[in-house]
N, C-alpha and C positions, 0 to 999 in steps of 0.2 A: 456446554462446550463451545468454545467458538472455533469461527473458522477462518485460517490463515490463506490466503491466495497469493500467490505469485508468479502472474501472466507472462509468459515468456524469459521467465529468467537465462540470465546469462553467463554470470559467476558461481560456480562451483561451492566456493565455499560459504557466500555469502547465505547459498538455498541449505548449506550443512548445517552452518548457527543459527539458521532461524527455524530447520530443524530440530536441535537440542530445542532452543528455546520453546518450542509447540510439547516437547514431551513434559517437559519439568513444568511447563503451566497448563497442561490438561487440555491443547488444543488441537484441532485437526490441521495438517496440513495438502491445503490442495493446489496442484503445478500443473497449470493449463500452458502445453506447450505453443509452436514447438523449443522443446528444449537448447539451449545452446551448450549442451555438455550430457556423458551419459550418466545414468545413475547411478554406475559401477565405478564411475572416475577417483581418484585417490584423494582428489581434493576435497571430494566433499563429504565424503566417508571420514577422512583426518577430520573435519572440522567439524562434522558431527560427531565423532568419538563413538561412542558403545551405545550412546541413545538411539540411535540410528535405525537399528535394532527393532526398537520401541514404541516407534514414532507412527502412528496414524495418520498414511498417504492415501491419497487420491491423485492419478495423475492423468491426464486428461488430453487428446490429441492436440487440441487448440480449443479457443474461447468458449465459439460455439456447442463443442461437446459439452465443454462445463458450466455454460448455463442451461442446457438443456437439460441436464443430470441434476442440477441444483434449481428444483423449482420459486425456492424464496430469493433466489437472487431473481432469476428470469420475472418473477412476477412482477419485485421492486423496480426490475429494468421498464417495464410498459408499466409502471403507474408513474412513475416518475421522470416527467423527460422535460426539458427547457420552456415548457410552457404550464406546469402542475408541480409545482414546488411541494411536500408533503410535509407536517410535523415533524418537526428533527425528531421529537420522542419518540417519533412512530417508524423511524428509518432504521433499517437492519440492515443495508447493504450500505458499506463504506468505500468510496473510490480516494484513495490515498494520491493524493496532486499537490506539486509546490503549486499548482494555479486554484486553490481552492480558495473560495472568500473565507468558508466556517474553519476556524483553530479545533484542530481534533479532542481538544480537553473539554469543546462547549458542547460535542453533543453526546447522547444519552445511548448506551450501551445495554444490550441484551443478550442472556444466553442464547447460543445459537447463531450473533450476527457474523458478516461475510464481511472479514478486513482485507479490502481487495489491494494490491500495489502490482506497477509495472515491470517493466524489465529495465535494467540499471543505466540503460543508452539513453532512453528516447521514456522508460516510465509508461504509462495508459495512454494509449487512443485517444489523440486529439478530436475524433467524433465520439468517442464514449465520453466522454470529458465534457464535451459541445449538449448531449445528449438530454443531462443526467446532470445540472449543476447543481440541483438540490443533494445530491449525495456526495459532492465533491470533499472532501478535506484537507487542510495542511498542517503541518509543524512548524511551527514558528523556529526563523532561525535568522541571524544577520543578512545583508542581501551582500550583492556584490562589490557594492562599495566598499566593505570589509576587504581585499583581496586585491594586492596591489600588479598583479596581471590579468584585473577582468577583461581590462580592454582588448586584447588578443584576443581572449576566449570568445569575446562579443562577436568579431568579427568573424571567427571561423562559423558560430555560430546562426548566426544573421543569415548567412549563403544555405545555409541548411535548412533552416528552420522561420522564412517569412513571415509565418502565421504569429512565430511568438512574437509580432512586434505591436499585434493587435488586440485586445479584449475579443477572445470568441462564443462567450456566450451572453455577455452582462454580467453577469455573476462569479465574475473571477477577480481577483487582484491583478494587477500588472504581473505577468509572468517574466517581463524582461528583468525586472528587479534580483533575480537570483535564478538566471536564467545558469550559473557556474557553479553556486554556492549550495549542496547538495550535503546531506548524510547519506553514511554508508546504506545499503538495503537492510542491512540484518539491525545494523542499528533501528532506525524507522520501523521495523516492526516488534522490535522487542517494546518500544517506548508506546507505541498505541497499544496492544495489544495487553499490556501491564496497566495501561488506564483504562482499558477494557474490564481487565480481572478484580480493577480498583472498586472502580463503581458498582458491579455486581458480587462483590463481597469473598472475592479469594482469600483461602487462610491466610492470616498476617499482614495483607495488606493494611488493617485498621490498627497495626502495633506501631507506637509510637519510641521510634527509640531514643529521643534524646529532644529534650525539655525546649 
């Protein structure tokens, strides 16, 4: 069974379809607050539907509870930090970053790993991120040059956010590159999470529908 995280989420409905999506592919879902909505809210009950119901929660006050509670993440956090890179094949804990050098499809998936993602503003901890670049990953997507009002969005977010103008641990791509150009949250985790289920041999993933 894997394990779905979602560190501070913010959108209601986004945490409801990645809800369904955790019941119908057999995964846990765990929501280290604090939350930005409650879990009674209509949104995200509507967007999870009746799965809801169904669904294997952990929910957790903030970070710190939840890696306390989850010793295989906590472990990979202190072996793995910006100076002890580890075997991709040997990593269980995934930190979901547009700032990741490794494409989420190159590394190697395990029953049981932690697909960790941020909250939908701001994403993981620019010192978890700093921390931990060996567990970092991204999805490949166009950057912001696809997007013919980046230049506004750069600017607001330039004043915000200085660091993204920098490489902050070596091991990252240029973050400023699609510093706008984002997928939804629930998107993003259905798509790693199904190359999850891929690689370690979910029913039907190996059916071939069309020649």
């Amino acid at each position: 069974m894997f394990n779905v995280v979602l560190v501070e989420p913010e959108i209601p409905a986004n945490t409801g379809n990645i809800g369904r999506t955790c019941v119908l592919a057999g995964a846990r879902l765990h929501l280290a607050g604090p939350l930005g909505f409650s879990l009674q809210e209509k949104a995200l009950r509507r967007a999870g539907l009746a799965y809801w119901e169904s669904l294997n929660l952990a929910v957790y006050n903030d970070w710190d509870e939840f890696v306390q509670k989850n010793p295989v993440v906590e472990q990979a956090l202190q072996e793995n930090t910006a100076t002890t890179a580890q075997d991709v094949e040997d990593i269980h804990v995934h930190l979901l970053t547009k700032a990741g050098k490794r494409v989420y499809s190159s590394s190697t998936y395990h029953e049981g790993d932690y697909l960790i993602f941020g909250k939908e503003s701001a994403g993981l901890s620019r010192d978890l991120l700093s921390a931990h670049p060996s567990l970092c990953e991204r999805i490949p997507m166009r950057g912001d040059d696809a997007l013919k009002n980046a230049d506004t969005w750069h600017e607001t977010f330039d004043n915000l956010h200085p660091d993204l103008q920098r490489d902050i641990a070596g091991n990252f791509v240029d973050p400023r590159a699609s510093v706008v150009t984002s997928l939804n949250l629930s998107n993003s985790a259905a798509i790693v999470l199904y190359e999850a289920l891929r690689q370690t041999g979910f029913q039907g993933c190996d059916i071939q529908l069309y020649n």
